[in-house]
C-alpha positions in Angstrom: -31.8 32.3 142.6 -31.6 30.9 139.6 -34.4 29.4 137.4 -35.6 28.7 133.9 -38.7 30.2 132.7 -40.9 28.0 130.6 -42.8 29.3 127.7 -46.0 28.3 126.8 -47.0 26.7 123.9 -50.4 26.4 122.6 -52.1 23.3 120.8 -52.0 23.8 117.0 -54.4 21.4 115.0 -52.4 20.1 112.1 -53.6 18.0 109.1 -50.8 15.7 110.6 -52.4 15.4 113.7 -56.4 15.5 112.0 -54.8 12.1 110.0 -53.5 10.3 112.9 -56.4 10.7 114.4 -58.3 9.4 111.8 -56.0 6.4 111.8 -56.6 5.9 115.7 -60.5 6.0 114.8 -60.1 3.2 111.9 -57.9 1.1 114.5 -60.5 1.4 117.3 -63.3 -0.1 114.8 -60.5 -2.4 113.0 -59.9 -4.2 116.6 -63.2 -5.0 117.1 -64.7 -5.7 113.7 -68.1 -7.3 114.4 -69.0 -3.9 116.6 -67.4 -1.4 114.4 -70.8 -0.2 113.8 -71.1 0.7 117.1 -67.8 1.4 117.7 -68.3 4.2 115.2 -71.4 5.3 116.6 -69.7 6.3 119.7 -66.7 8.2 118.1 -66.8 12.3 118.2 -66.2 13.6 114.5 -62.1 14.5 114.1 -63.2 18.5 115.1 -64.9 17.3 118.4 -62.2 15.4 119.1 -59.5 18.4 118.2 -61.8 20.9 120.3 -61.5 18.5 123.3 -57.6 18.0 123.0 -57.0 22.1 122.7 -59.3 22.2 125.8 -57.0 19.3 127.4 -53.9 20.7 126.2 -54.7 24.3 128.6 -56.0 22.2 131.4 -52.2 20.5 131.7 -50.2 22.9 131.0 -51.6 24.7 133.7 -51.3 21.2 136.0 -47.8 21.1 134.8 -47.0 24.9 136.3 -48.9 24.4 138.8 -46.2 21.5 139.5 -43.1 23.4 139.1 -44.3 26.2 141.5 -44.7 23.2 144.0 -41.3 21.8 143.6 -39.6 25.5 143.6 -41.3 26.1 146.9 -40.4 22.7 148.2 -36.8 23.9 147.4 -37.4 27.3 149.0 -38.5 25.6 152.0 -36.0 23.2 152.1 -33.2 25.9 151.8 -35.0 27.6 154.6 -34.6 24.7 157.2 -30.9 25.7 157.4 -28.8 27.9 159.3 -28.0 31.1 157.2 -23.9 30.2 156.7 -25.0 26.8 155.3 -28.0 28.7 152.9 -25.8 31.4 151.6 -23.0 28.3 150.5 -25.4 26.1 149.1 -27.1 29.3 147.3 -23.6 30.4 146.3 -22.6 26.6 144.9 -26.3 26.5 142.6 -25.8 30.0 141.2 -22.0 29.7 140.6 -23.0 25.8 138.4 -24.2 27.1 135.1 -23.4 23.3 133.8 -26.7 22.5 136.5 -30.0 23.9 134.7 -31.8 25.7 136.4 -34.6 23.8 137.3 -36.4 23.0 140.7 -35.7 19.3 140.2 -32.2 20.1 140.4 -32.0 22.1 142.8 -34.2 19.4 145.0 -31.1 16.8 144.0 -28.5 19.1 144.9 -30.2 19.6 148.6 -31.0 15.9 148.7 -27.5 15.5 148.1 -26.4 18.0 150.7 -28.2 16.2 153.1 -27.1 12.3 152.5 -23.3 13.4 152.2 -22.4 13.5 148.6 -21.8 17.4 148.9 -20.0 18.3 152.1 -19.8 21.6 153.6 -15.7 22.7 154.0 -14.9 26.5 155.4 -17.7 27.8 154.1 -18.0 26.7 150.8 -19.7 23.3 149.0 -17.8 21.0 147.5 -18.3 17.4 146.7 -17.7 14.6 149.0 -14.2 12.6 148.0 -14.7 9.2 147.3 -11.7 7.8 146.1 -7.9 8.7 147.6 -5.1 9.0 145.2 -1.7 6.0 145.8 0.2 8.3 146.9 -2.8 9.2 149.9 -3.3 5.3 149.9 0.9 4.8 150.9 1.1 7.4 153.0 -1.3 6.4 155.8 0.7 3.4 156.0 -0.8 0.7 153.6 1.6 -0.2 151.8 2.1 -1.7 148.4 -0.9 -3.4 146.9 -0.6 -7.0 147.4 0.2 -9.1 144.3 -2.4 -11.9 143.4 -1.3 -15.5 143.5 -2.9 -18.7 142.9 -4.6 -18.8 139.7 -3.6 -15.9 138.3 0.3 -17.4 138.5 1.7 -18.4 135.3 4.2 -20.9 135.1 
């Protein structure tokens, strides 16, 4: 199956990132000026405050894997719930897309899909659902032309 593996990045402190917080620090004792005393009391120095965001920046990256593993097994299981024929063509139809990435979201739309109709399941293959007929489909089946407008639309 395919999937996308997803680096990790760690948190580099910046001077840009030292200055804007700096700048959110002068804000939060600019709003309220008759406590910014106290207001500045309370604030952790800029290194405190970079410490705590590298030690926040681990703790959700590892919520945001955690997250994908989730939503690939949801897929897995999902893919599971079918007969073998059906698995093997909708397996098939992800791997062949290389315009889908591969990511579980996607591969959760393209089963969602499967399942409300929008991707139909024709001698063993996937294909999606047709929603508009050509004319010439349209005349054949007995139609006929398409009527012409009158009333307002007349000129005279």
């Amino acid at each position: 199956m395919r999937f996308t593996r997803r680096p990790r990045a760690p948190y580099t402190i910046t001077d840009r990132k030292r200055a804007a917080a700096r700048r959110l620090q002068k804000r939060q004792r600019d709003a309220l000026p008759l406590l910014a005393e106290l207001v500045a009391e309370q604030q952790p120095c800029i290194d405190q405050l970079m410490r705590d965001r590298v030690n926040a920046w681990g703790v959700t990256e590892q919520n945001s894997l955690d997250w994908q593993a989730r939503r690939w097994r949801d897929a897995r299981r999902t893919l599971n719930g079918y007969d073998p024929e059906t698995r093997r063509a909708l397996l098939n139809y992800w791997n062949g897309h290389r315009w889908m990435p591969a990511d579980a979201n996607y591969l959760l739309d393209m089963l969602h899909g499967f399942k409300r109709g929008r991707l139909v399941l024709v001698n063993g293959t996937v294909q999606p659902a047709r929603i508009v007929i050509s004319v010439a489909e349209a005349t054949a089946v007995g139609w006929g032309r398409k009527p012409v407008a009158r009333g307002w639309l007349e000129w005279p």
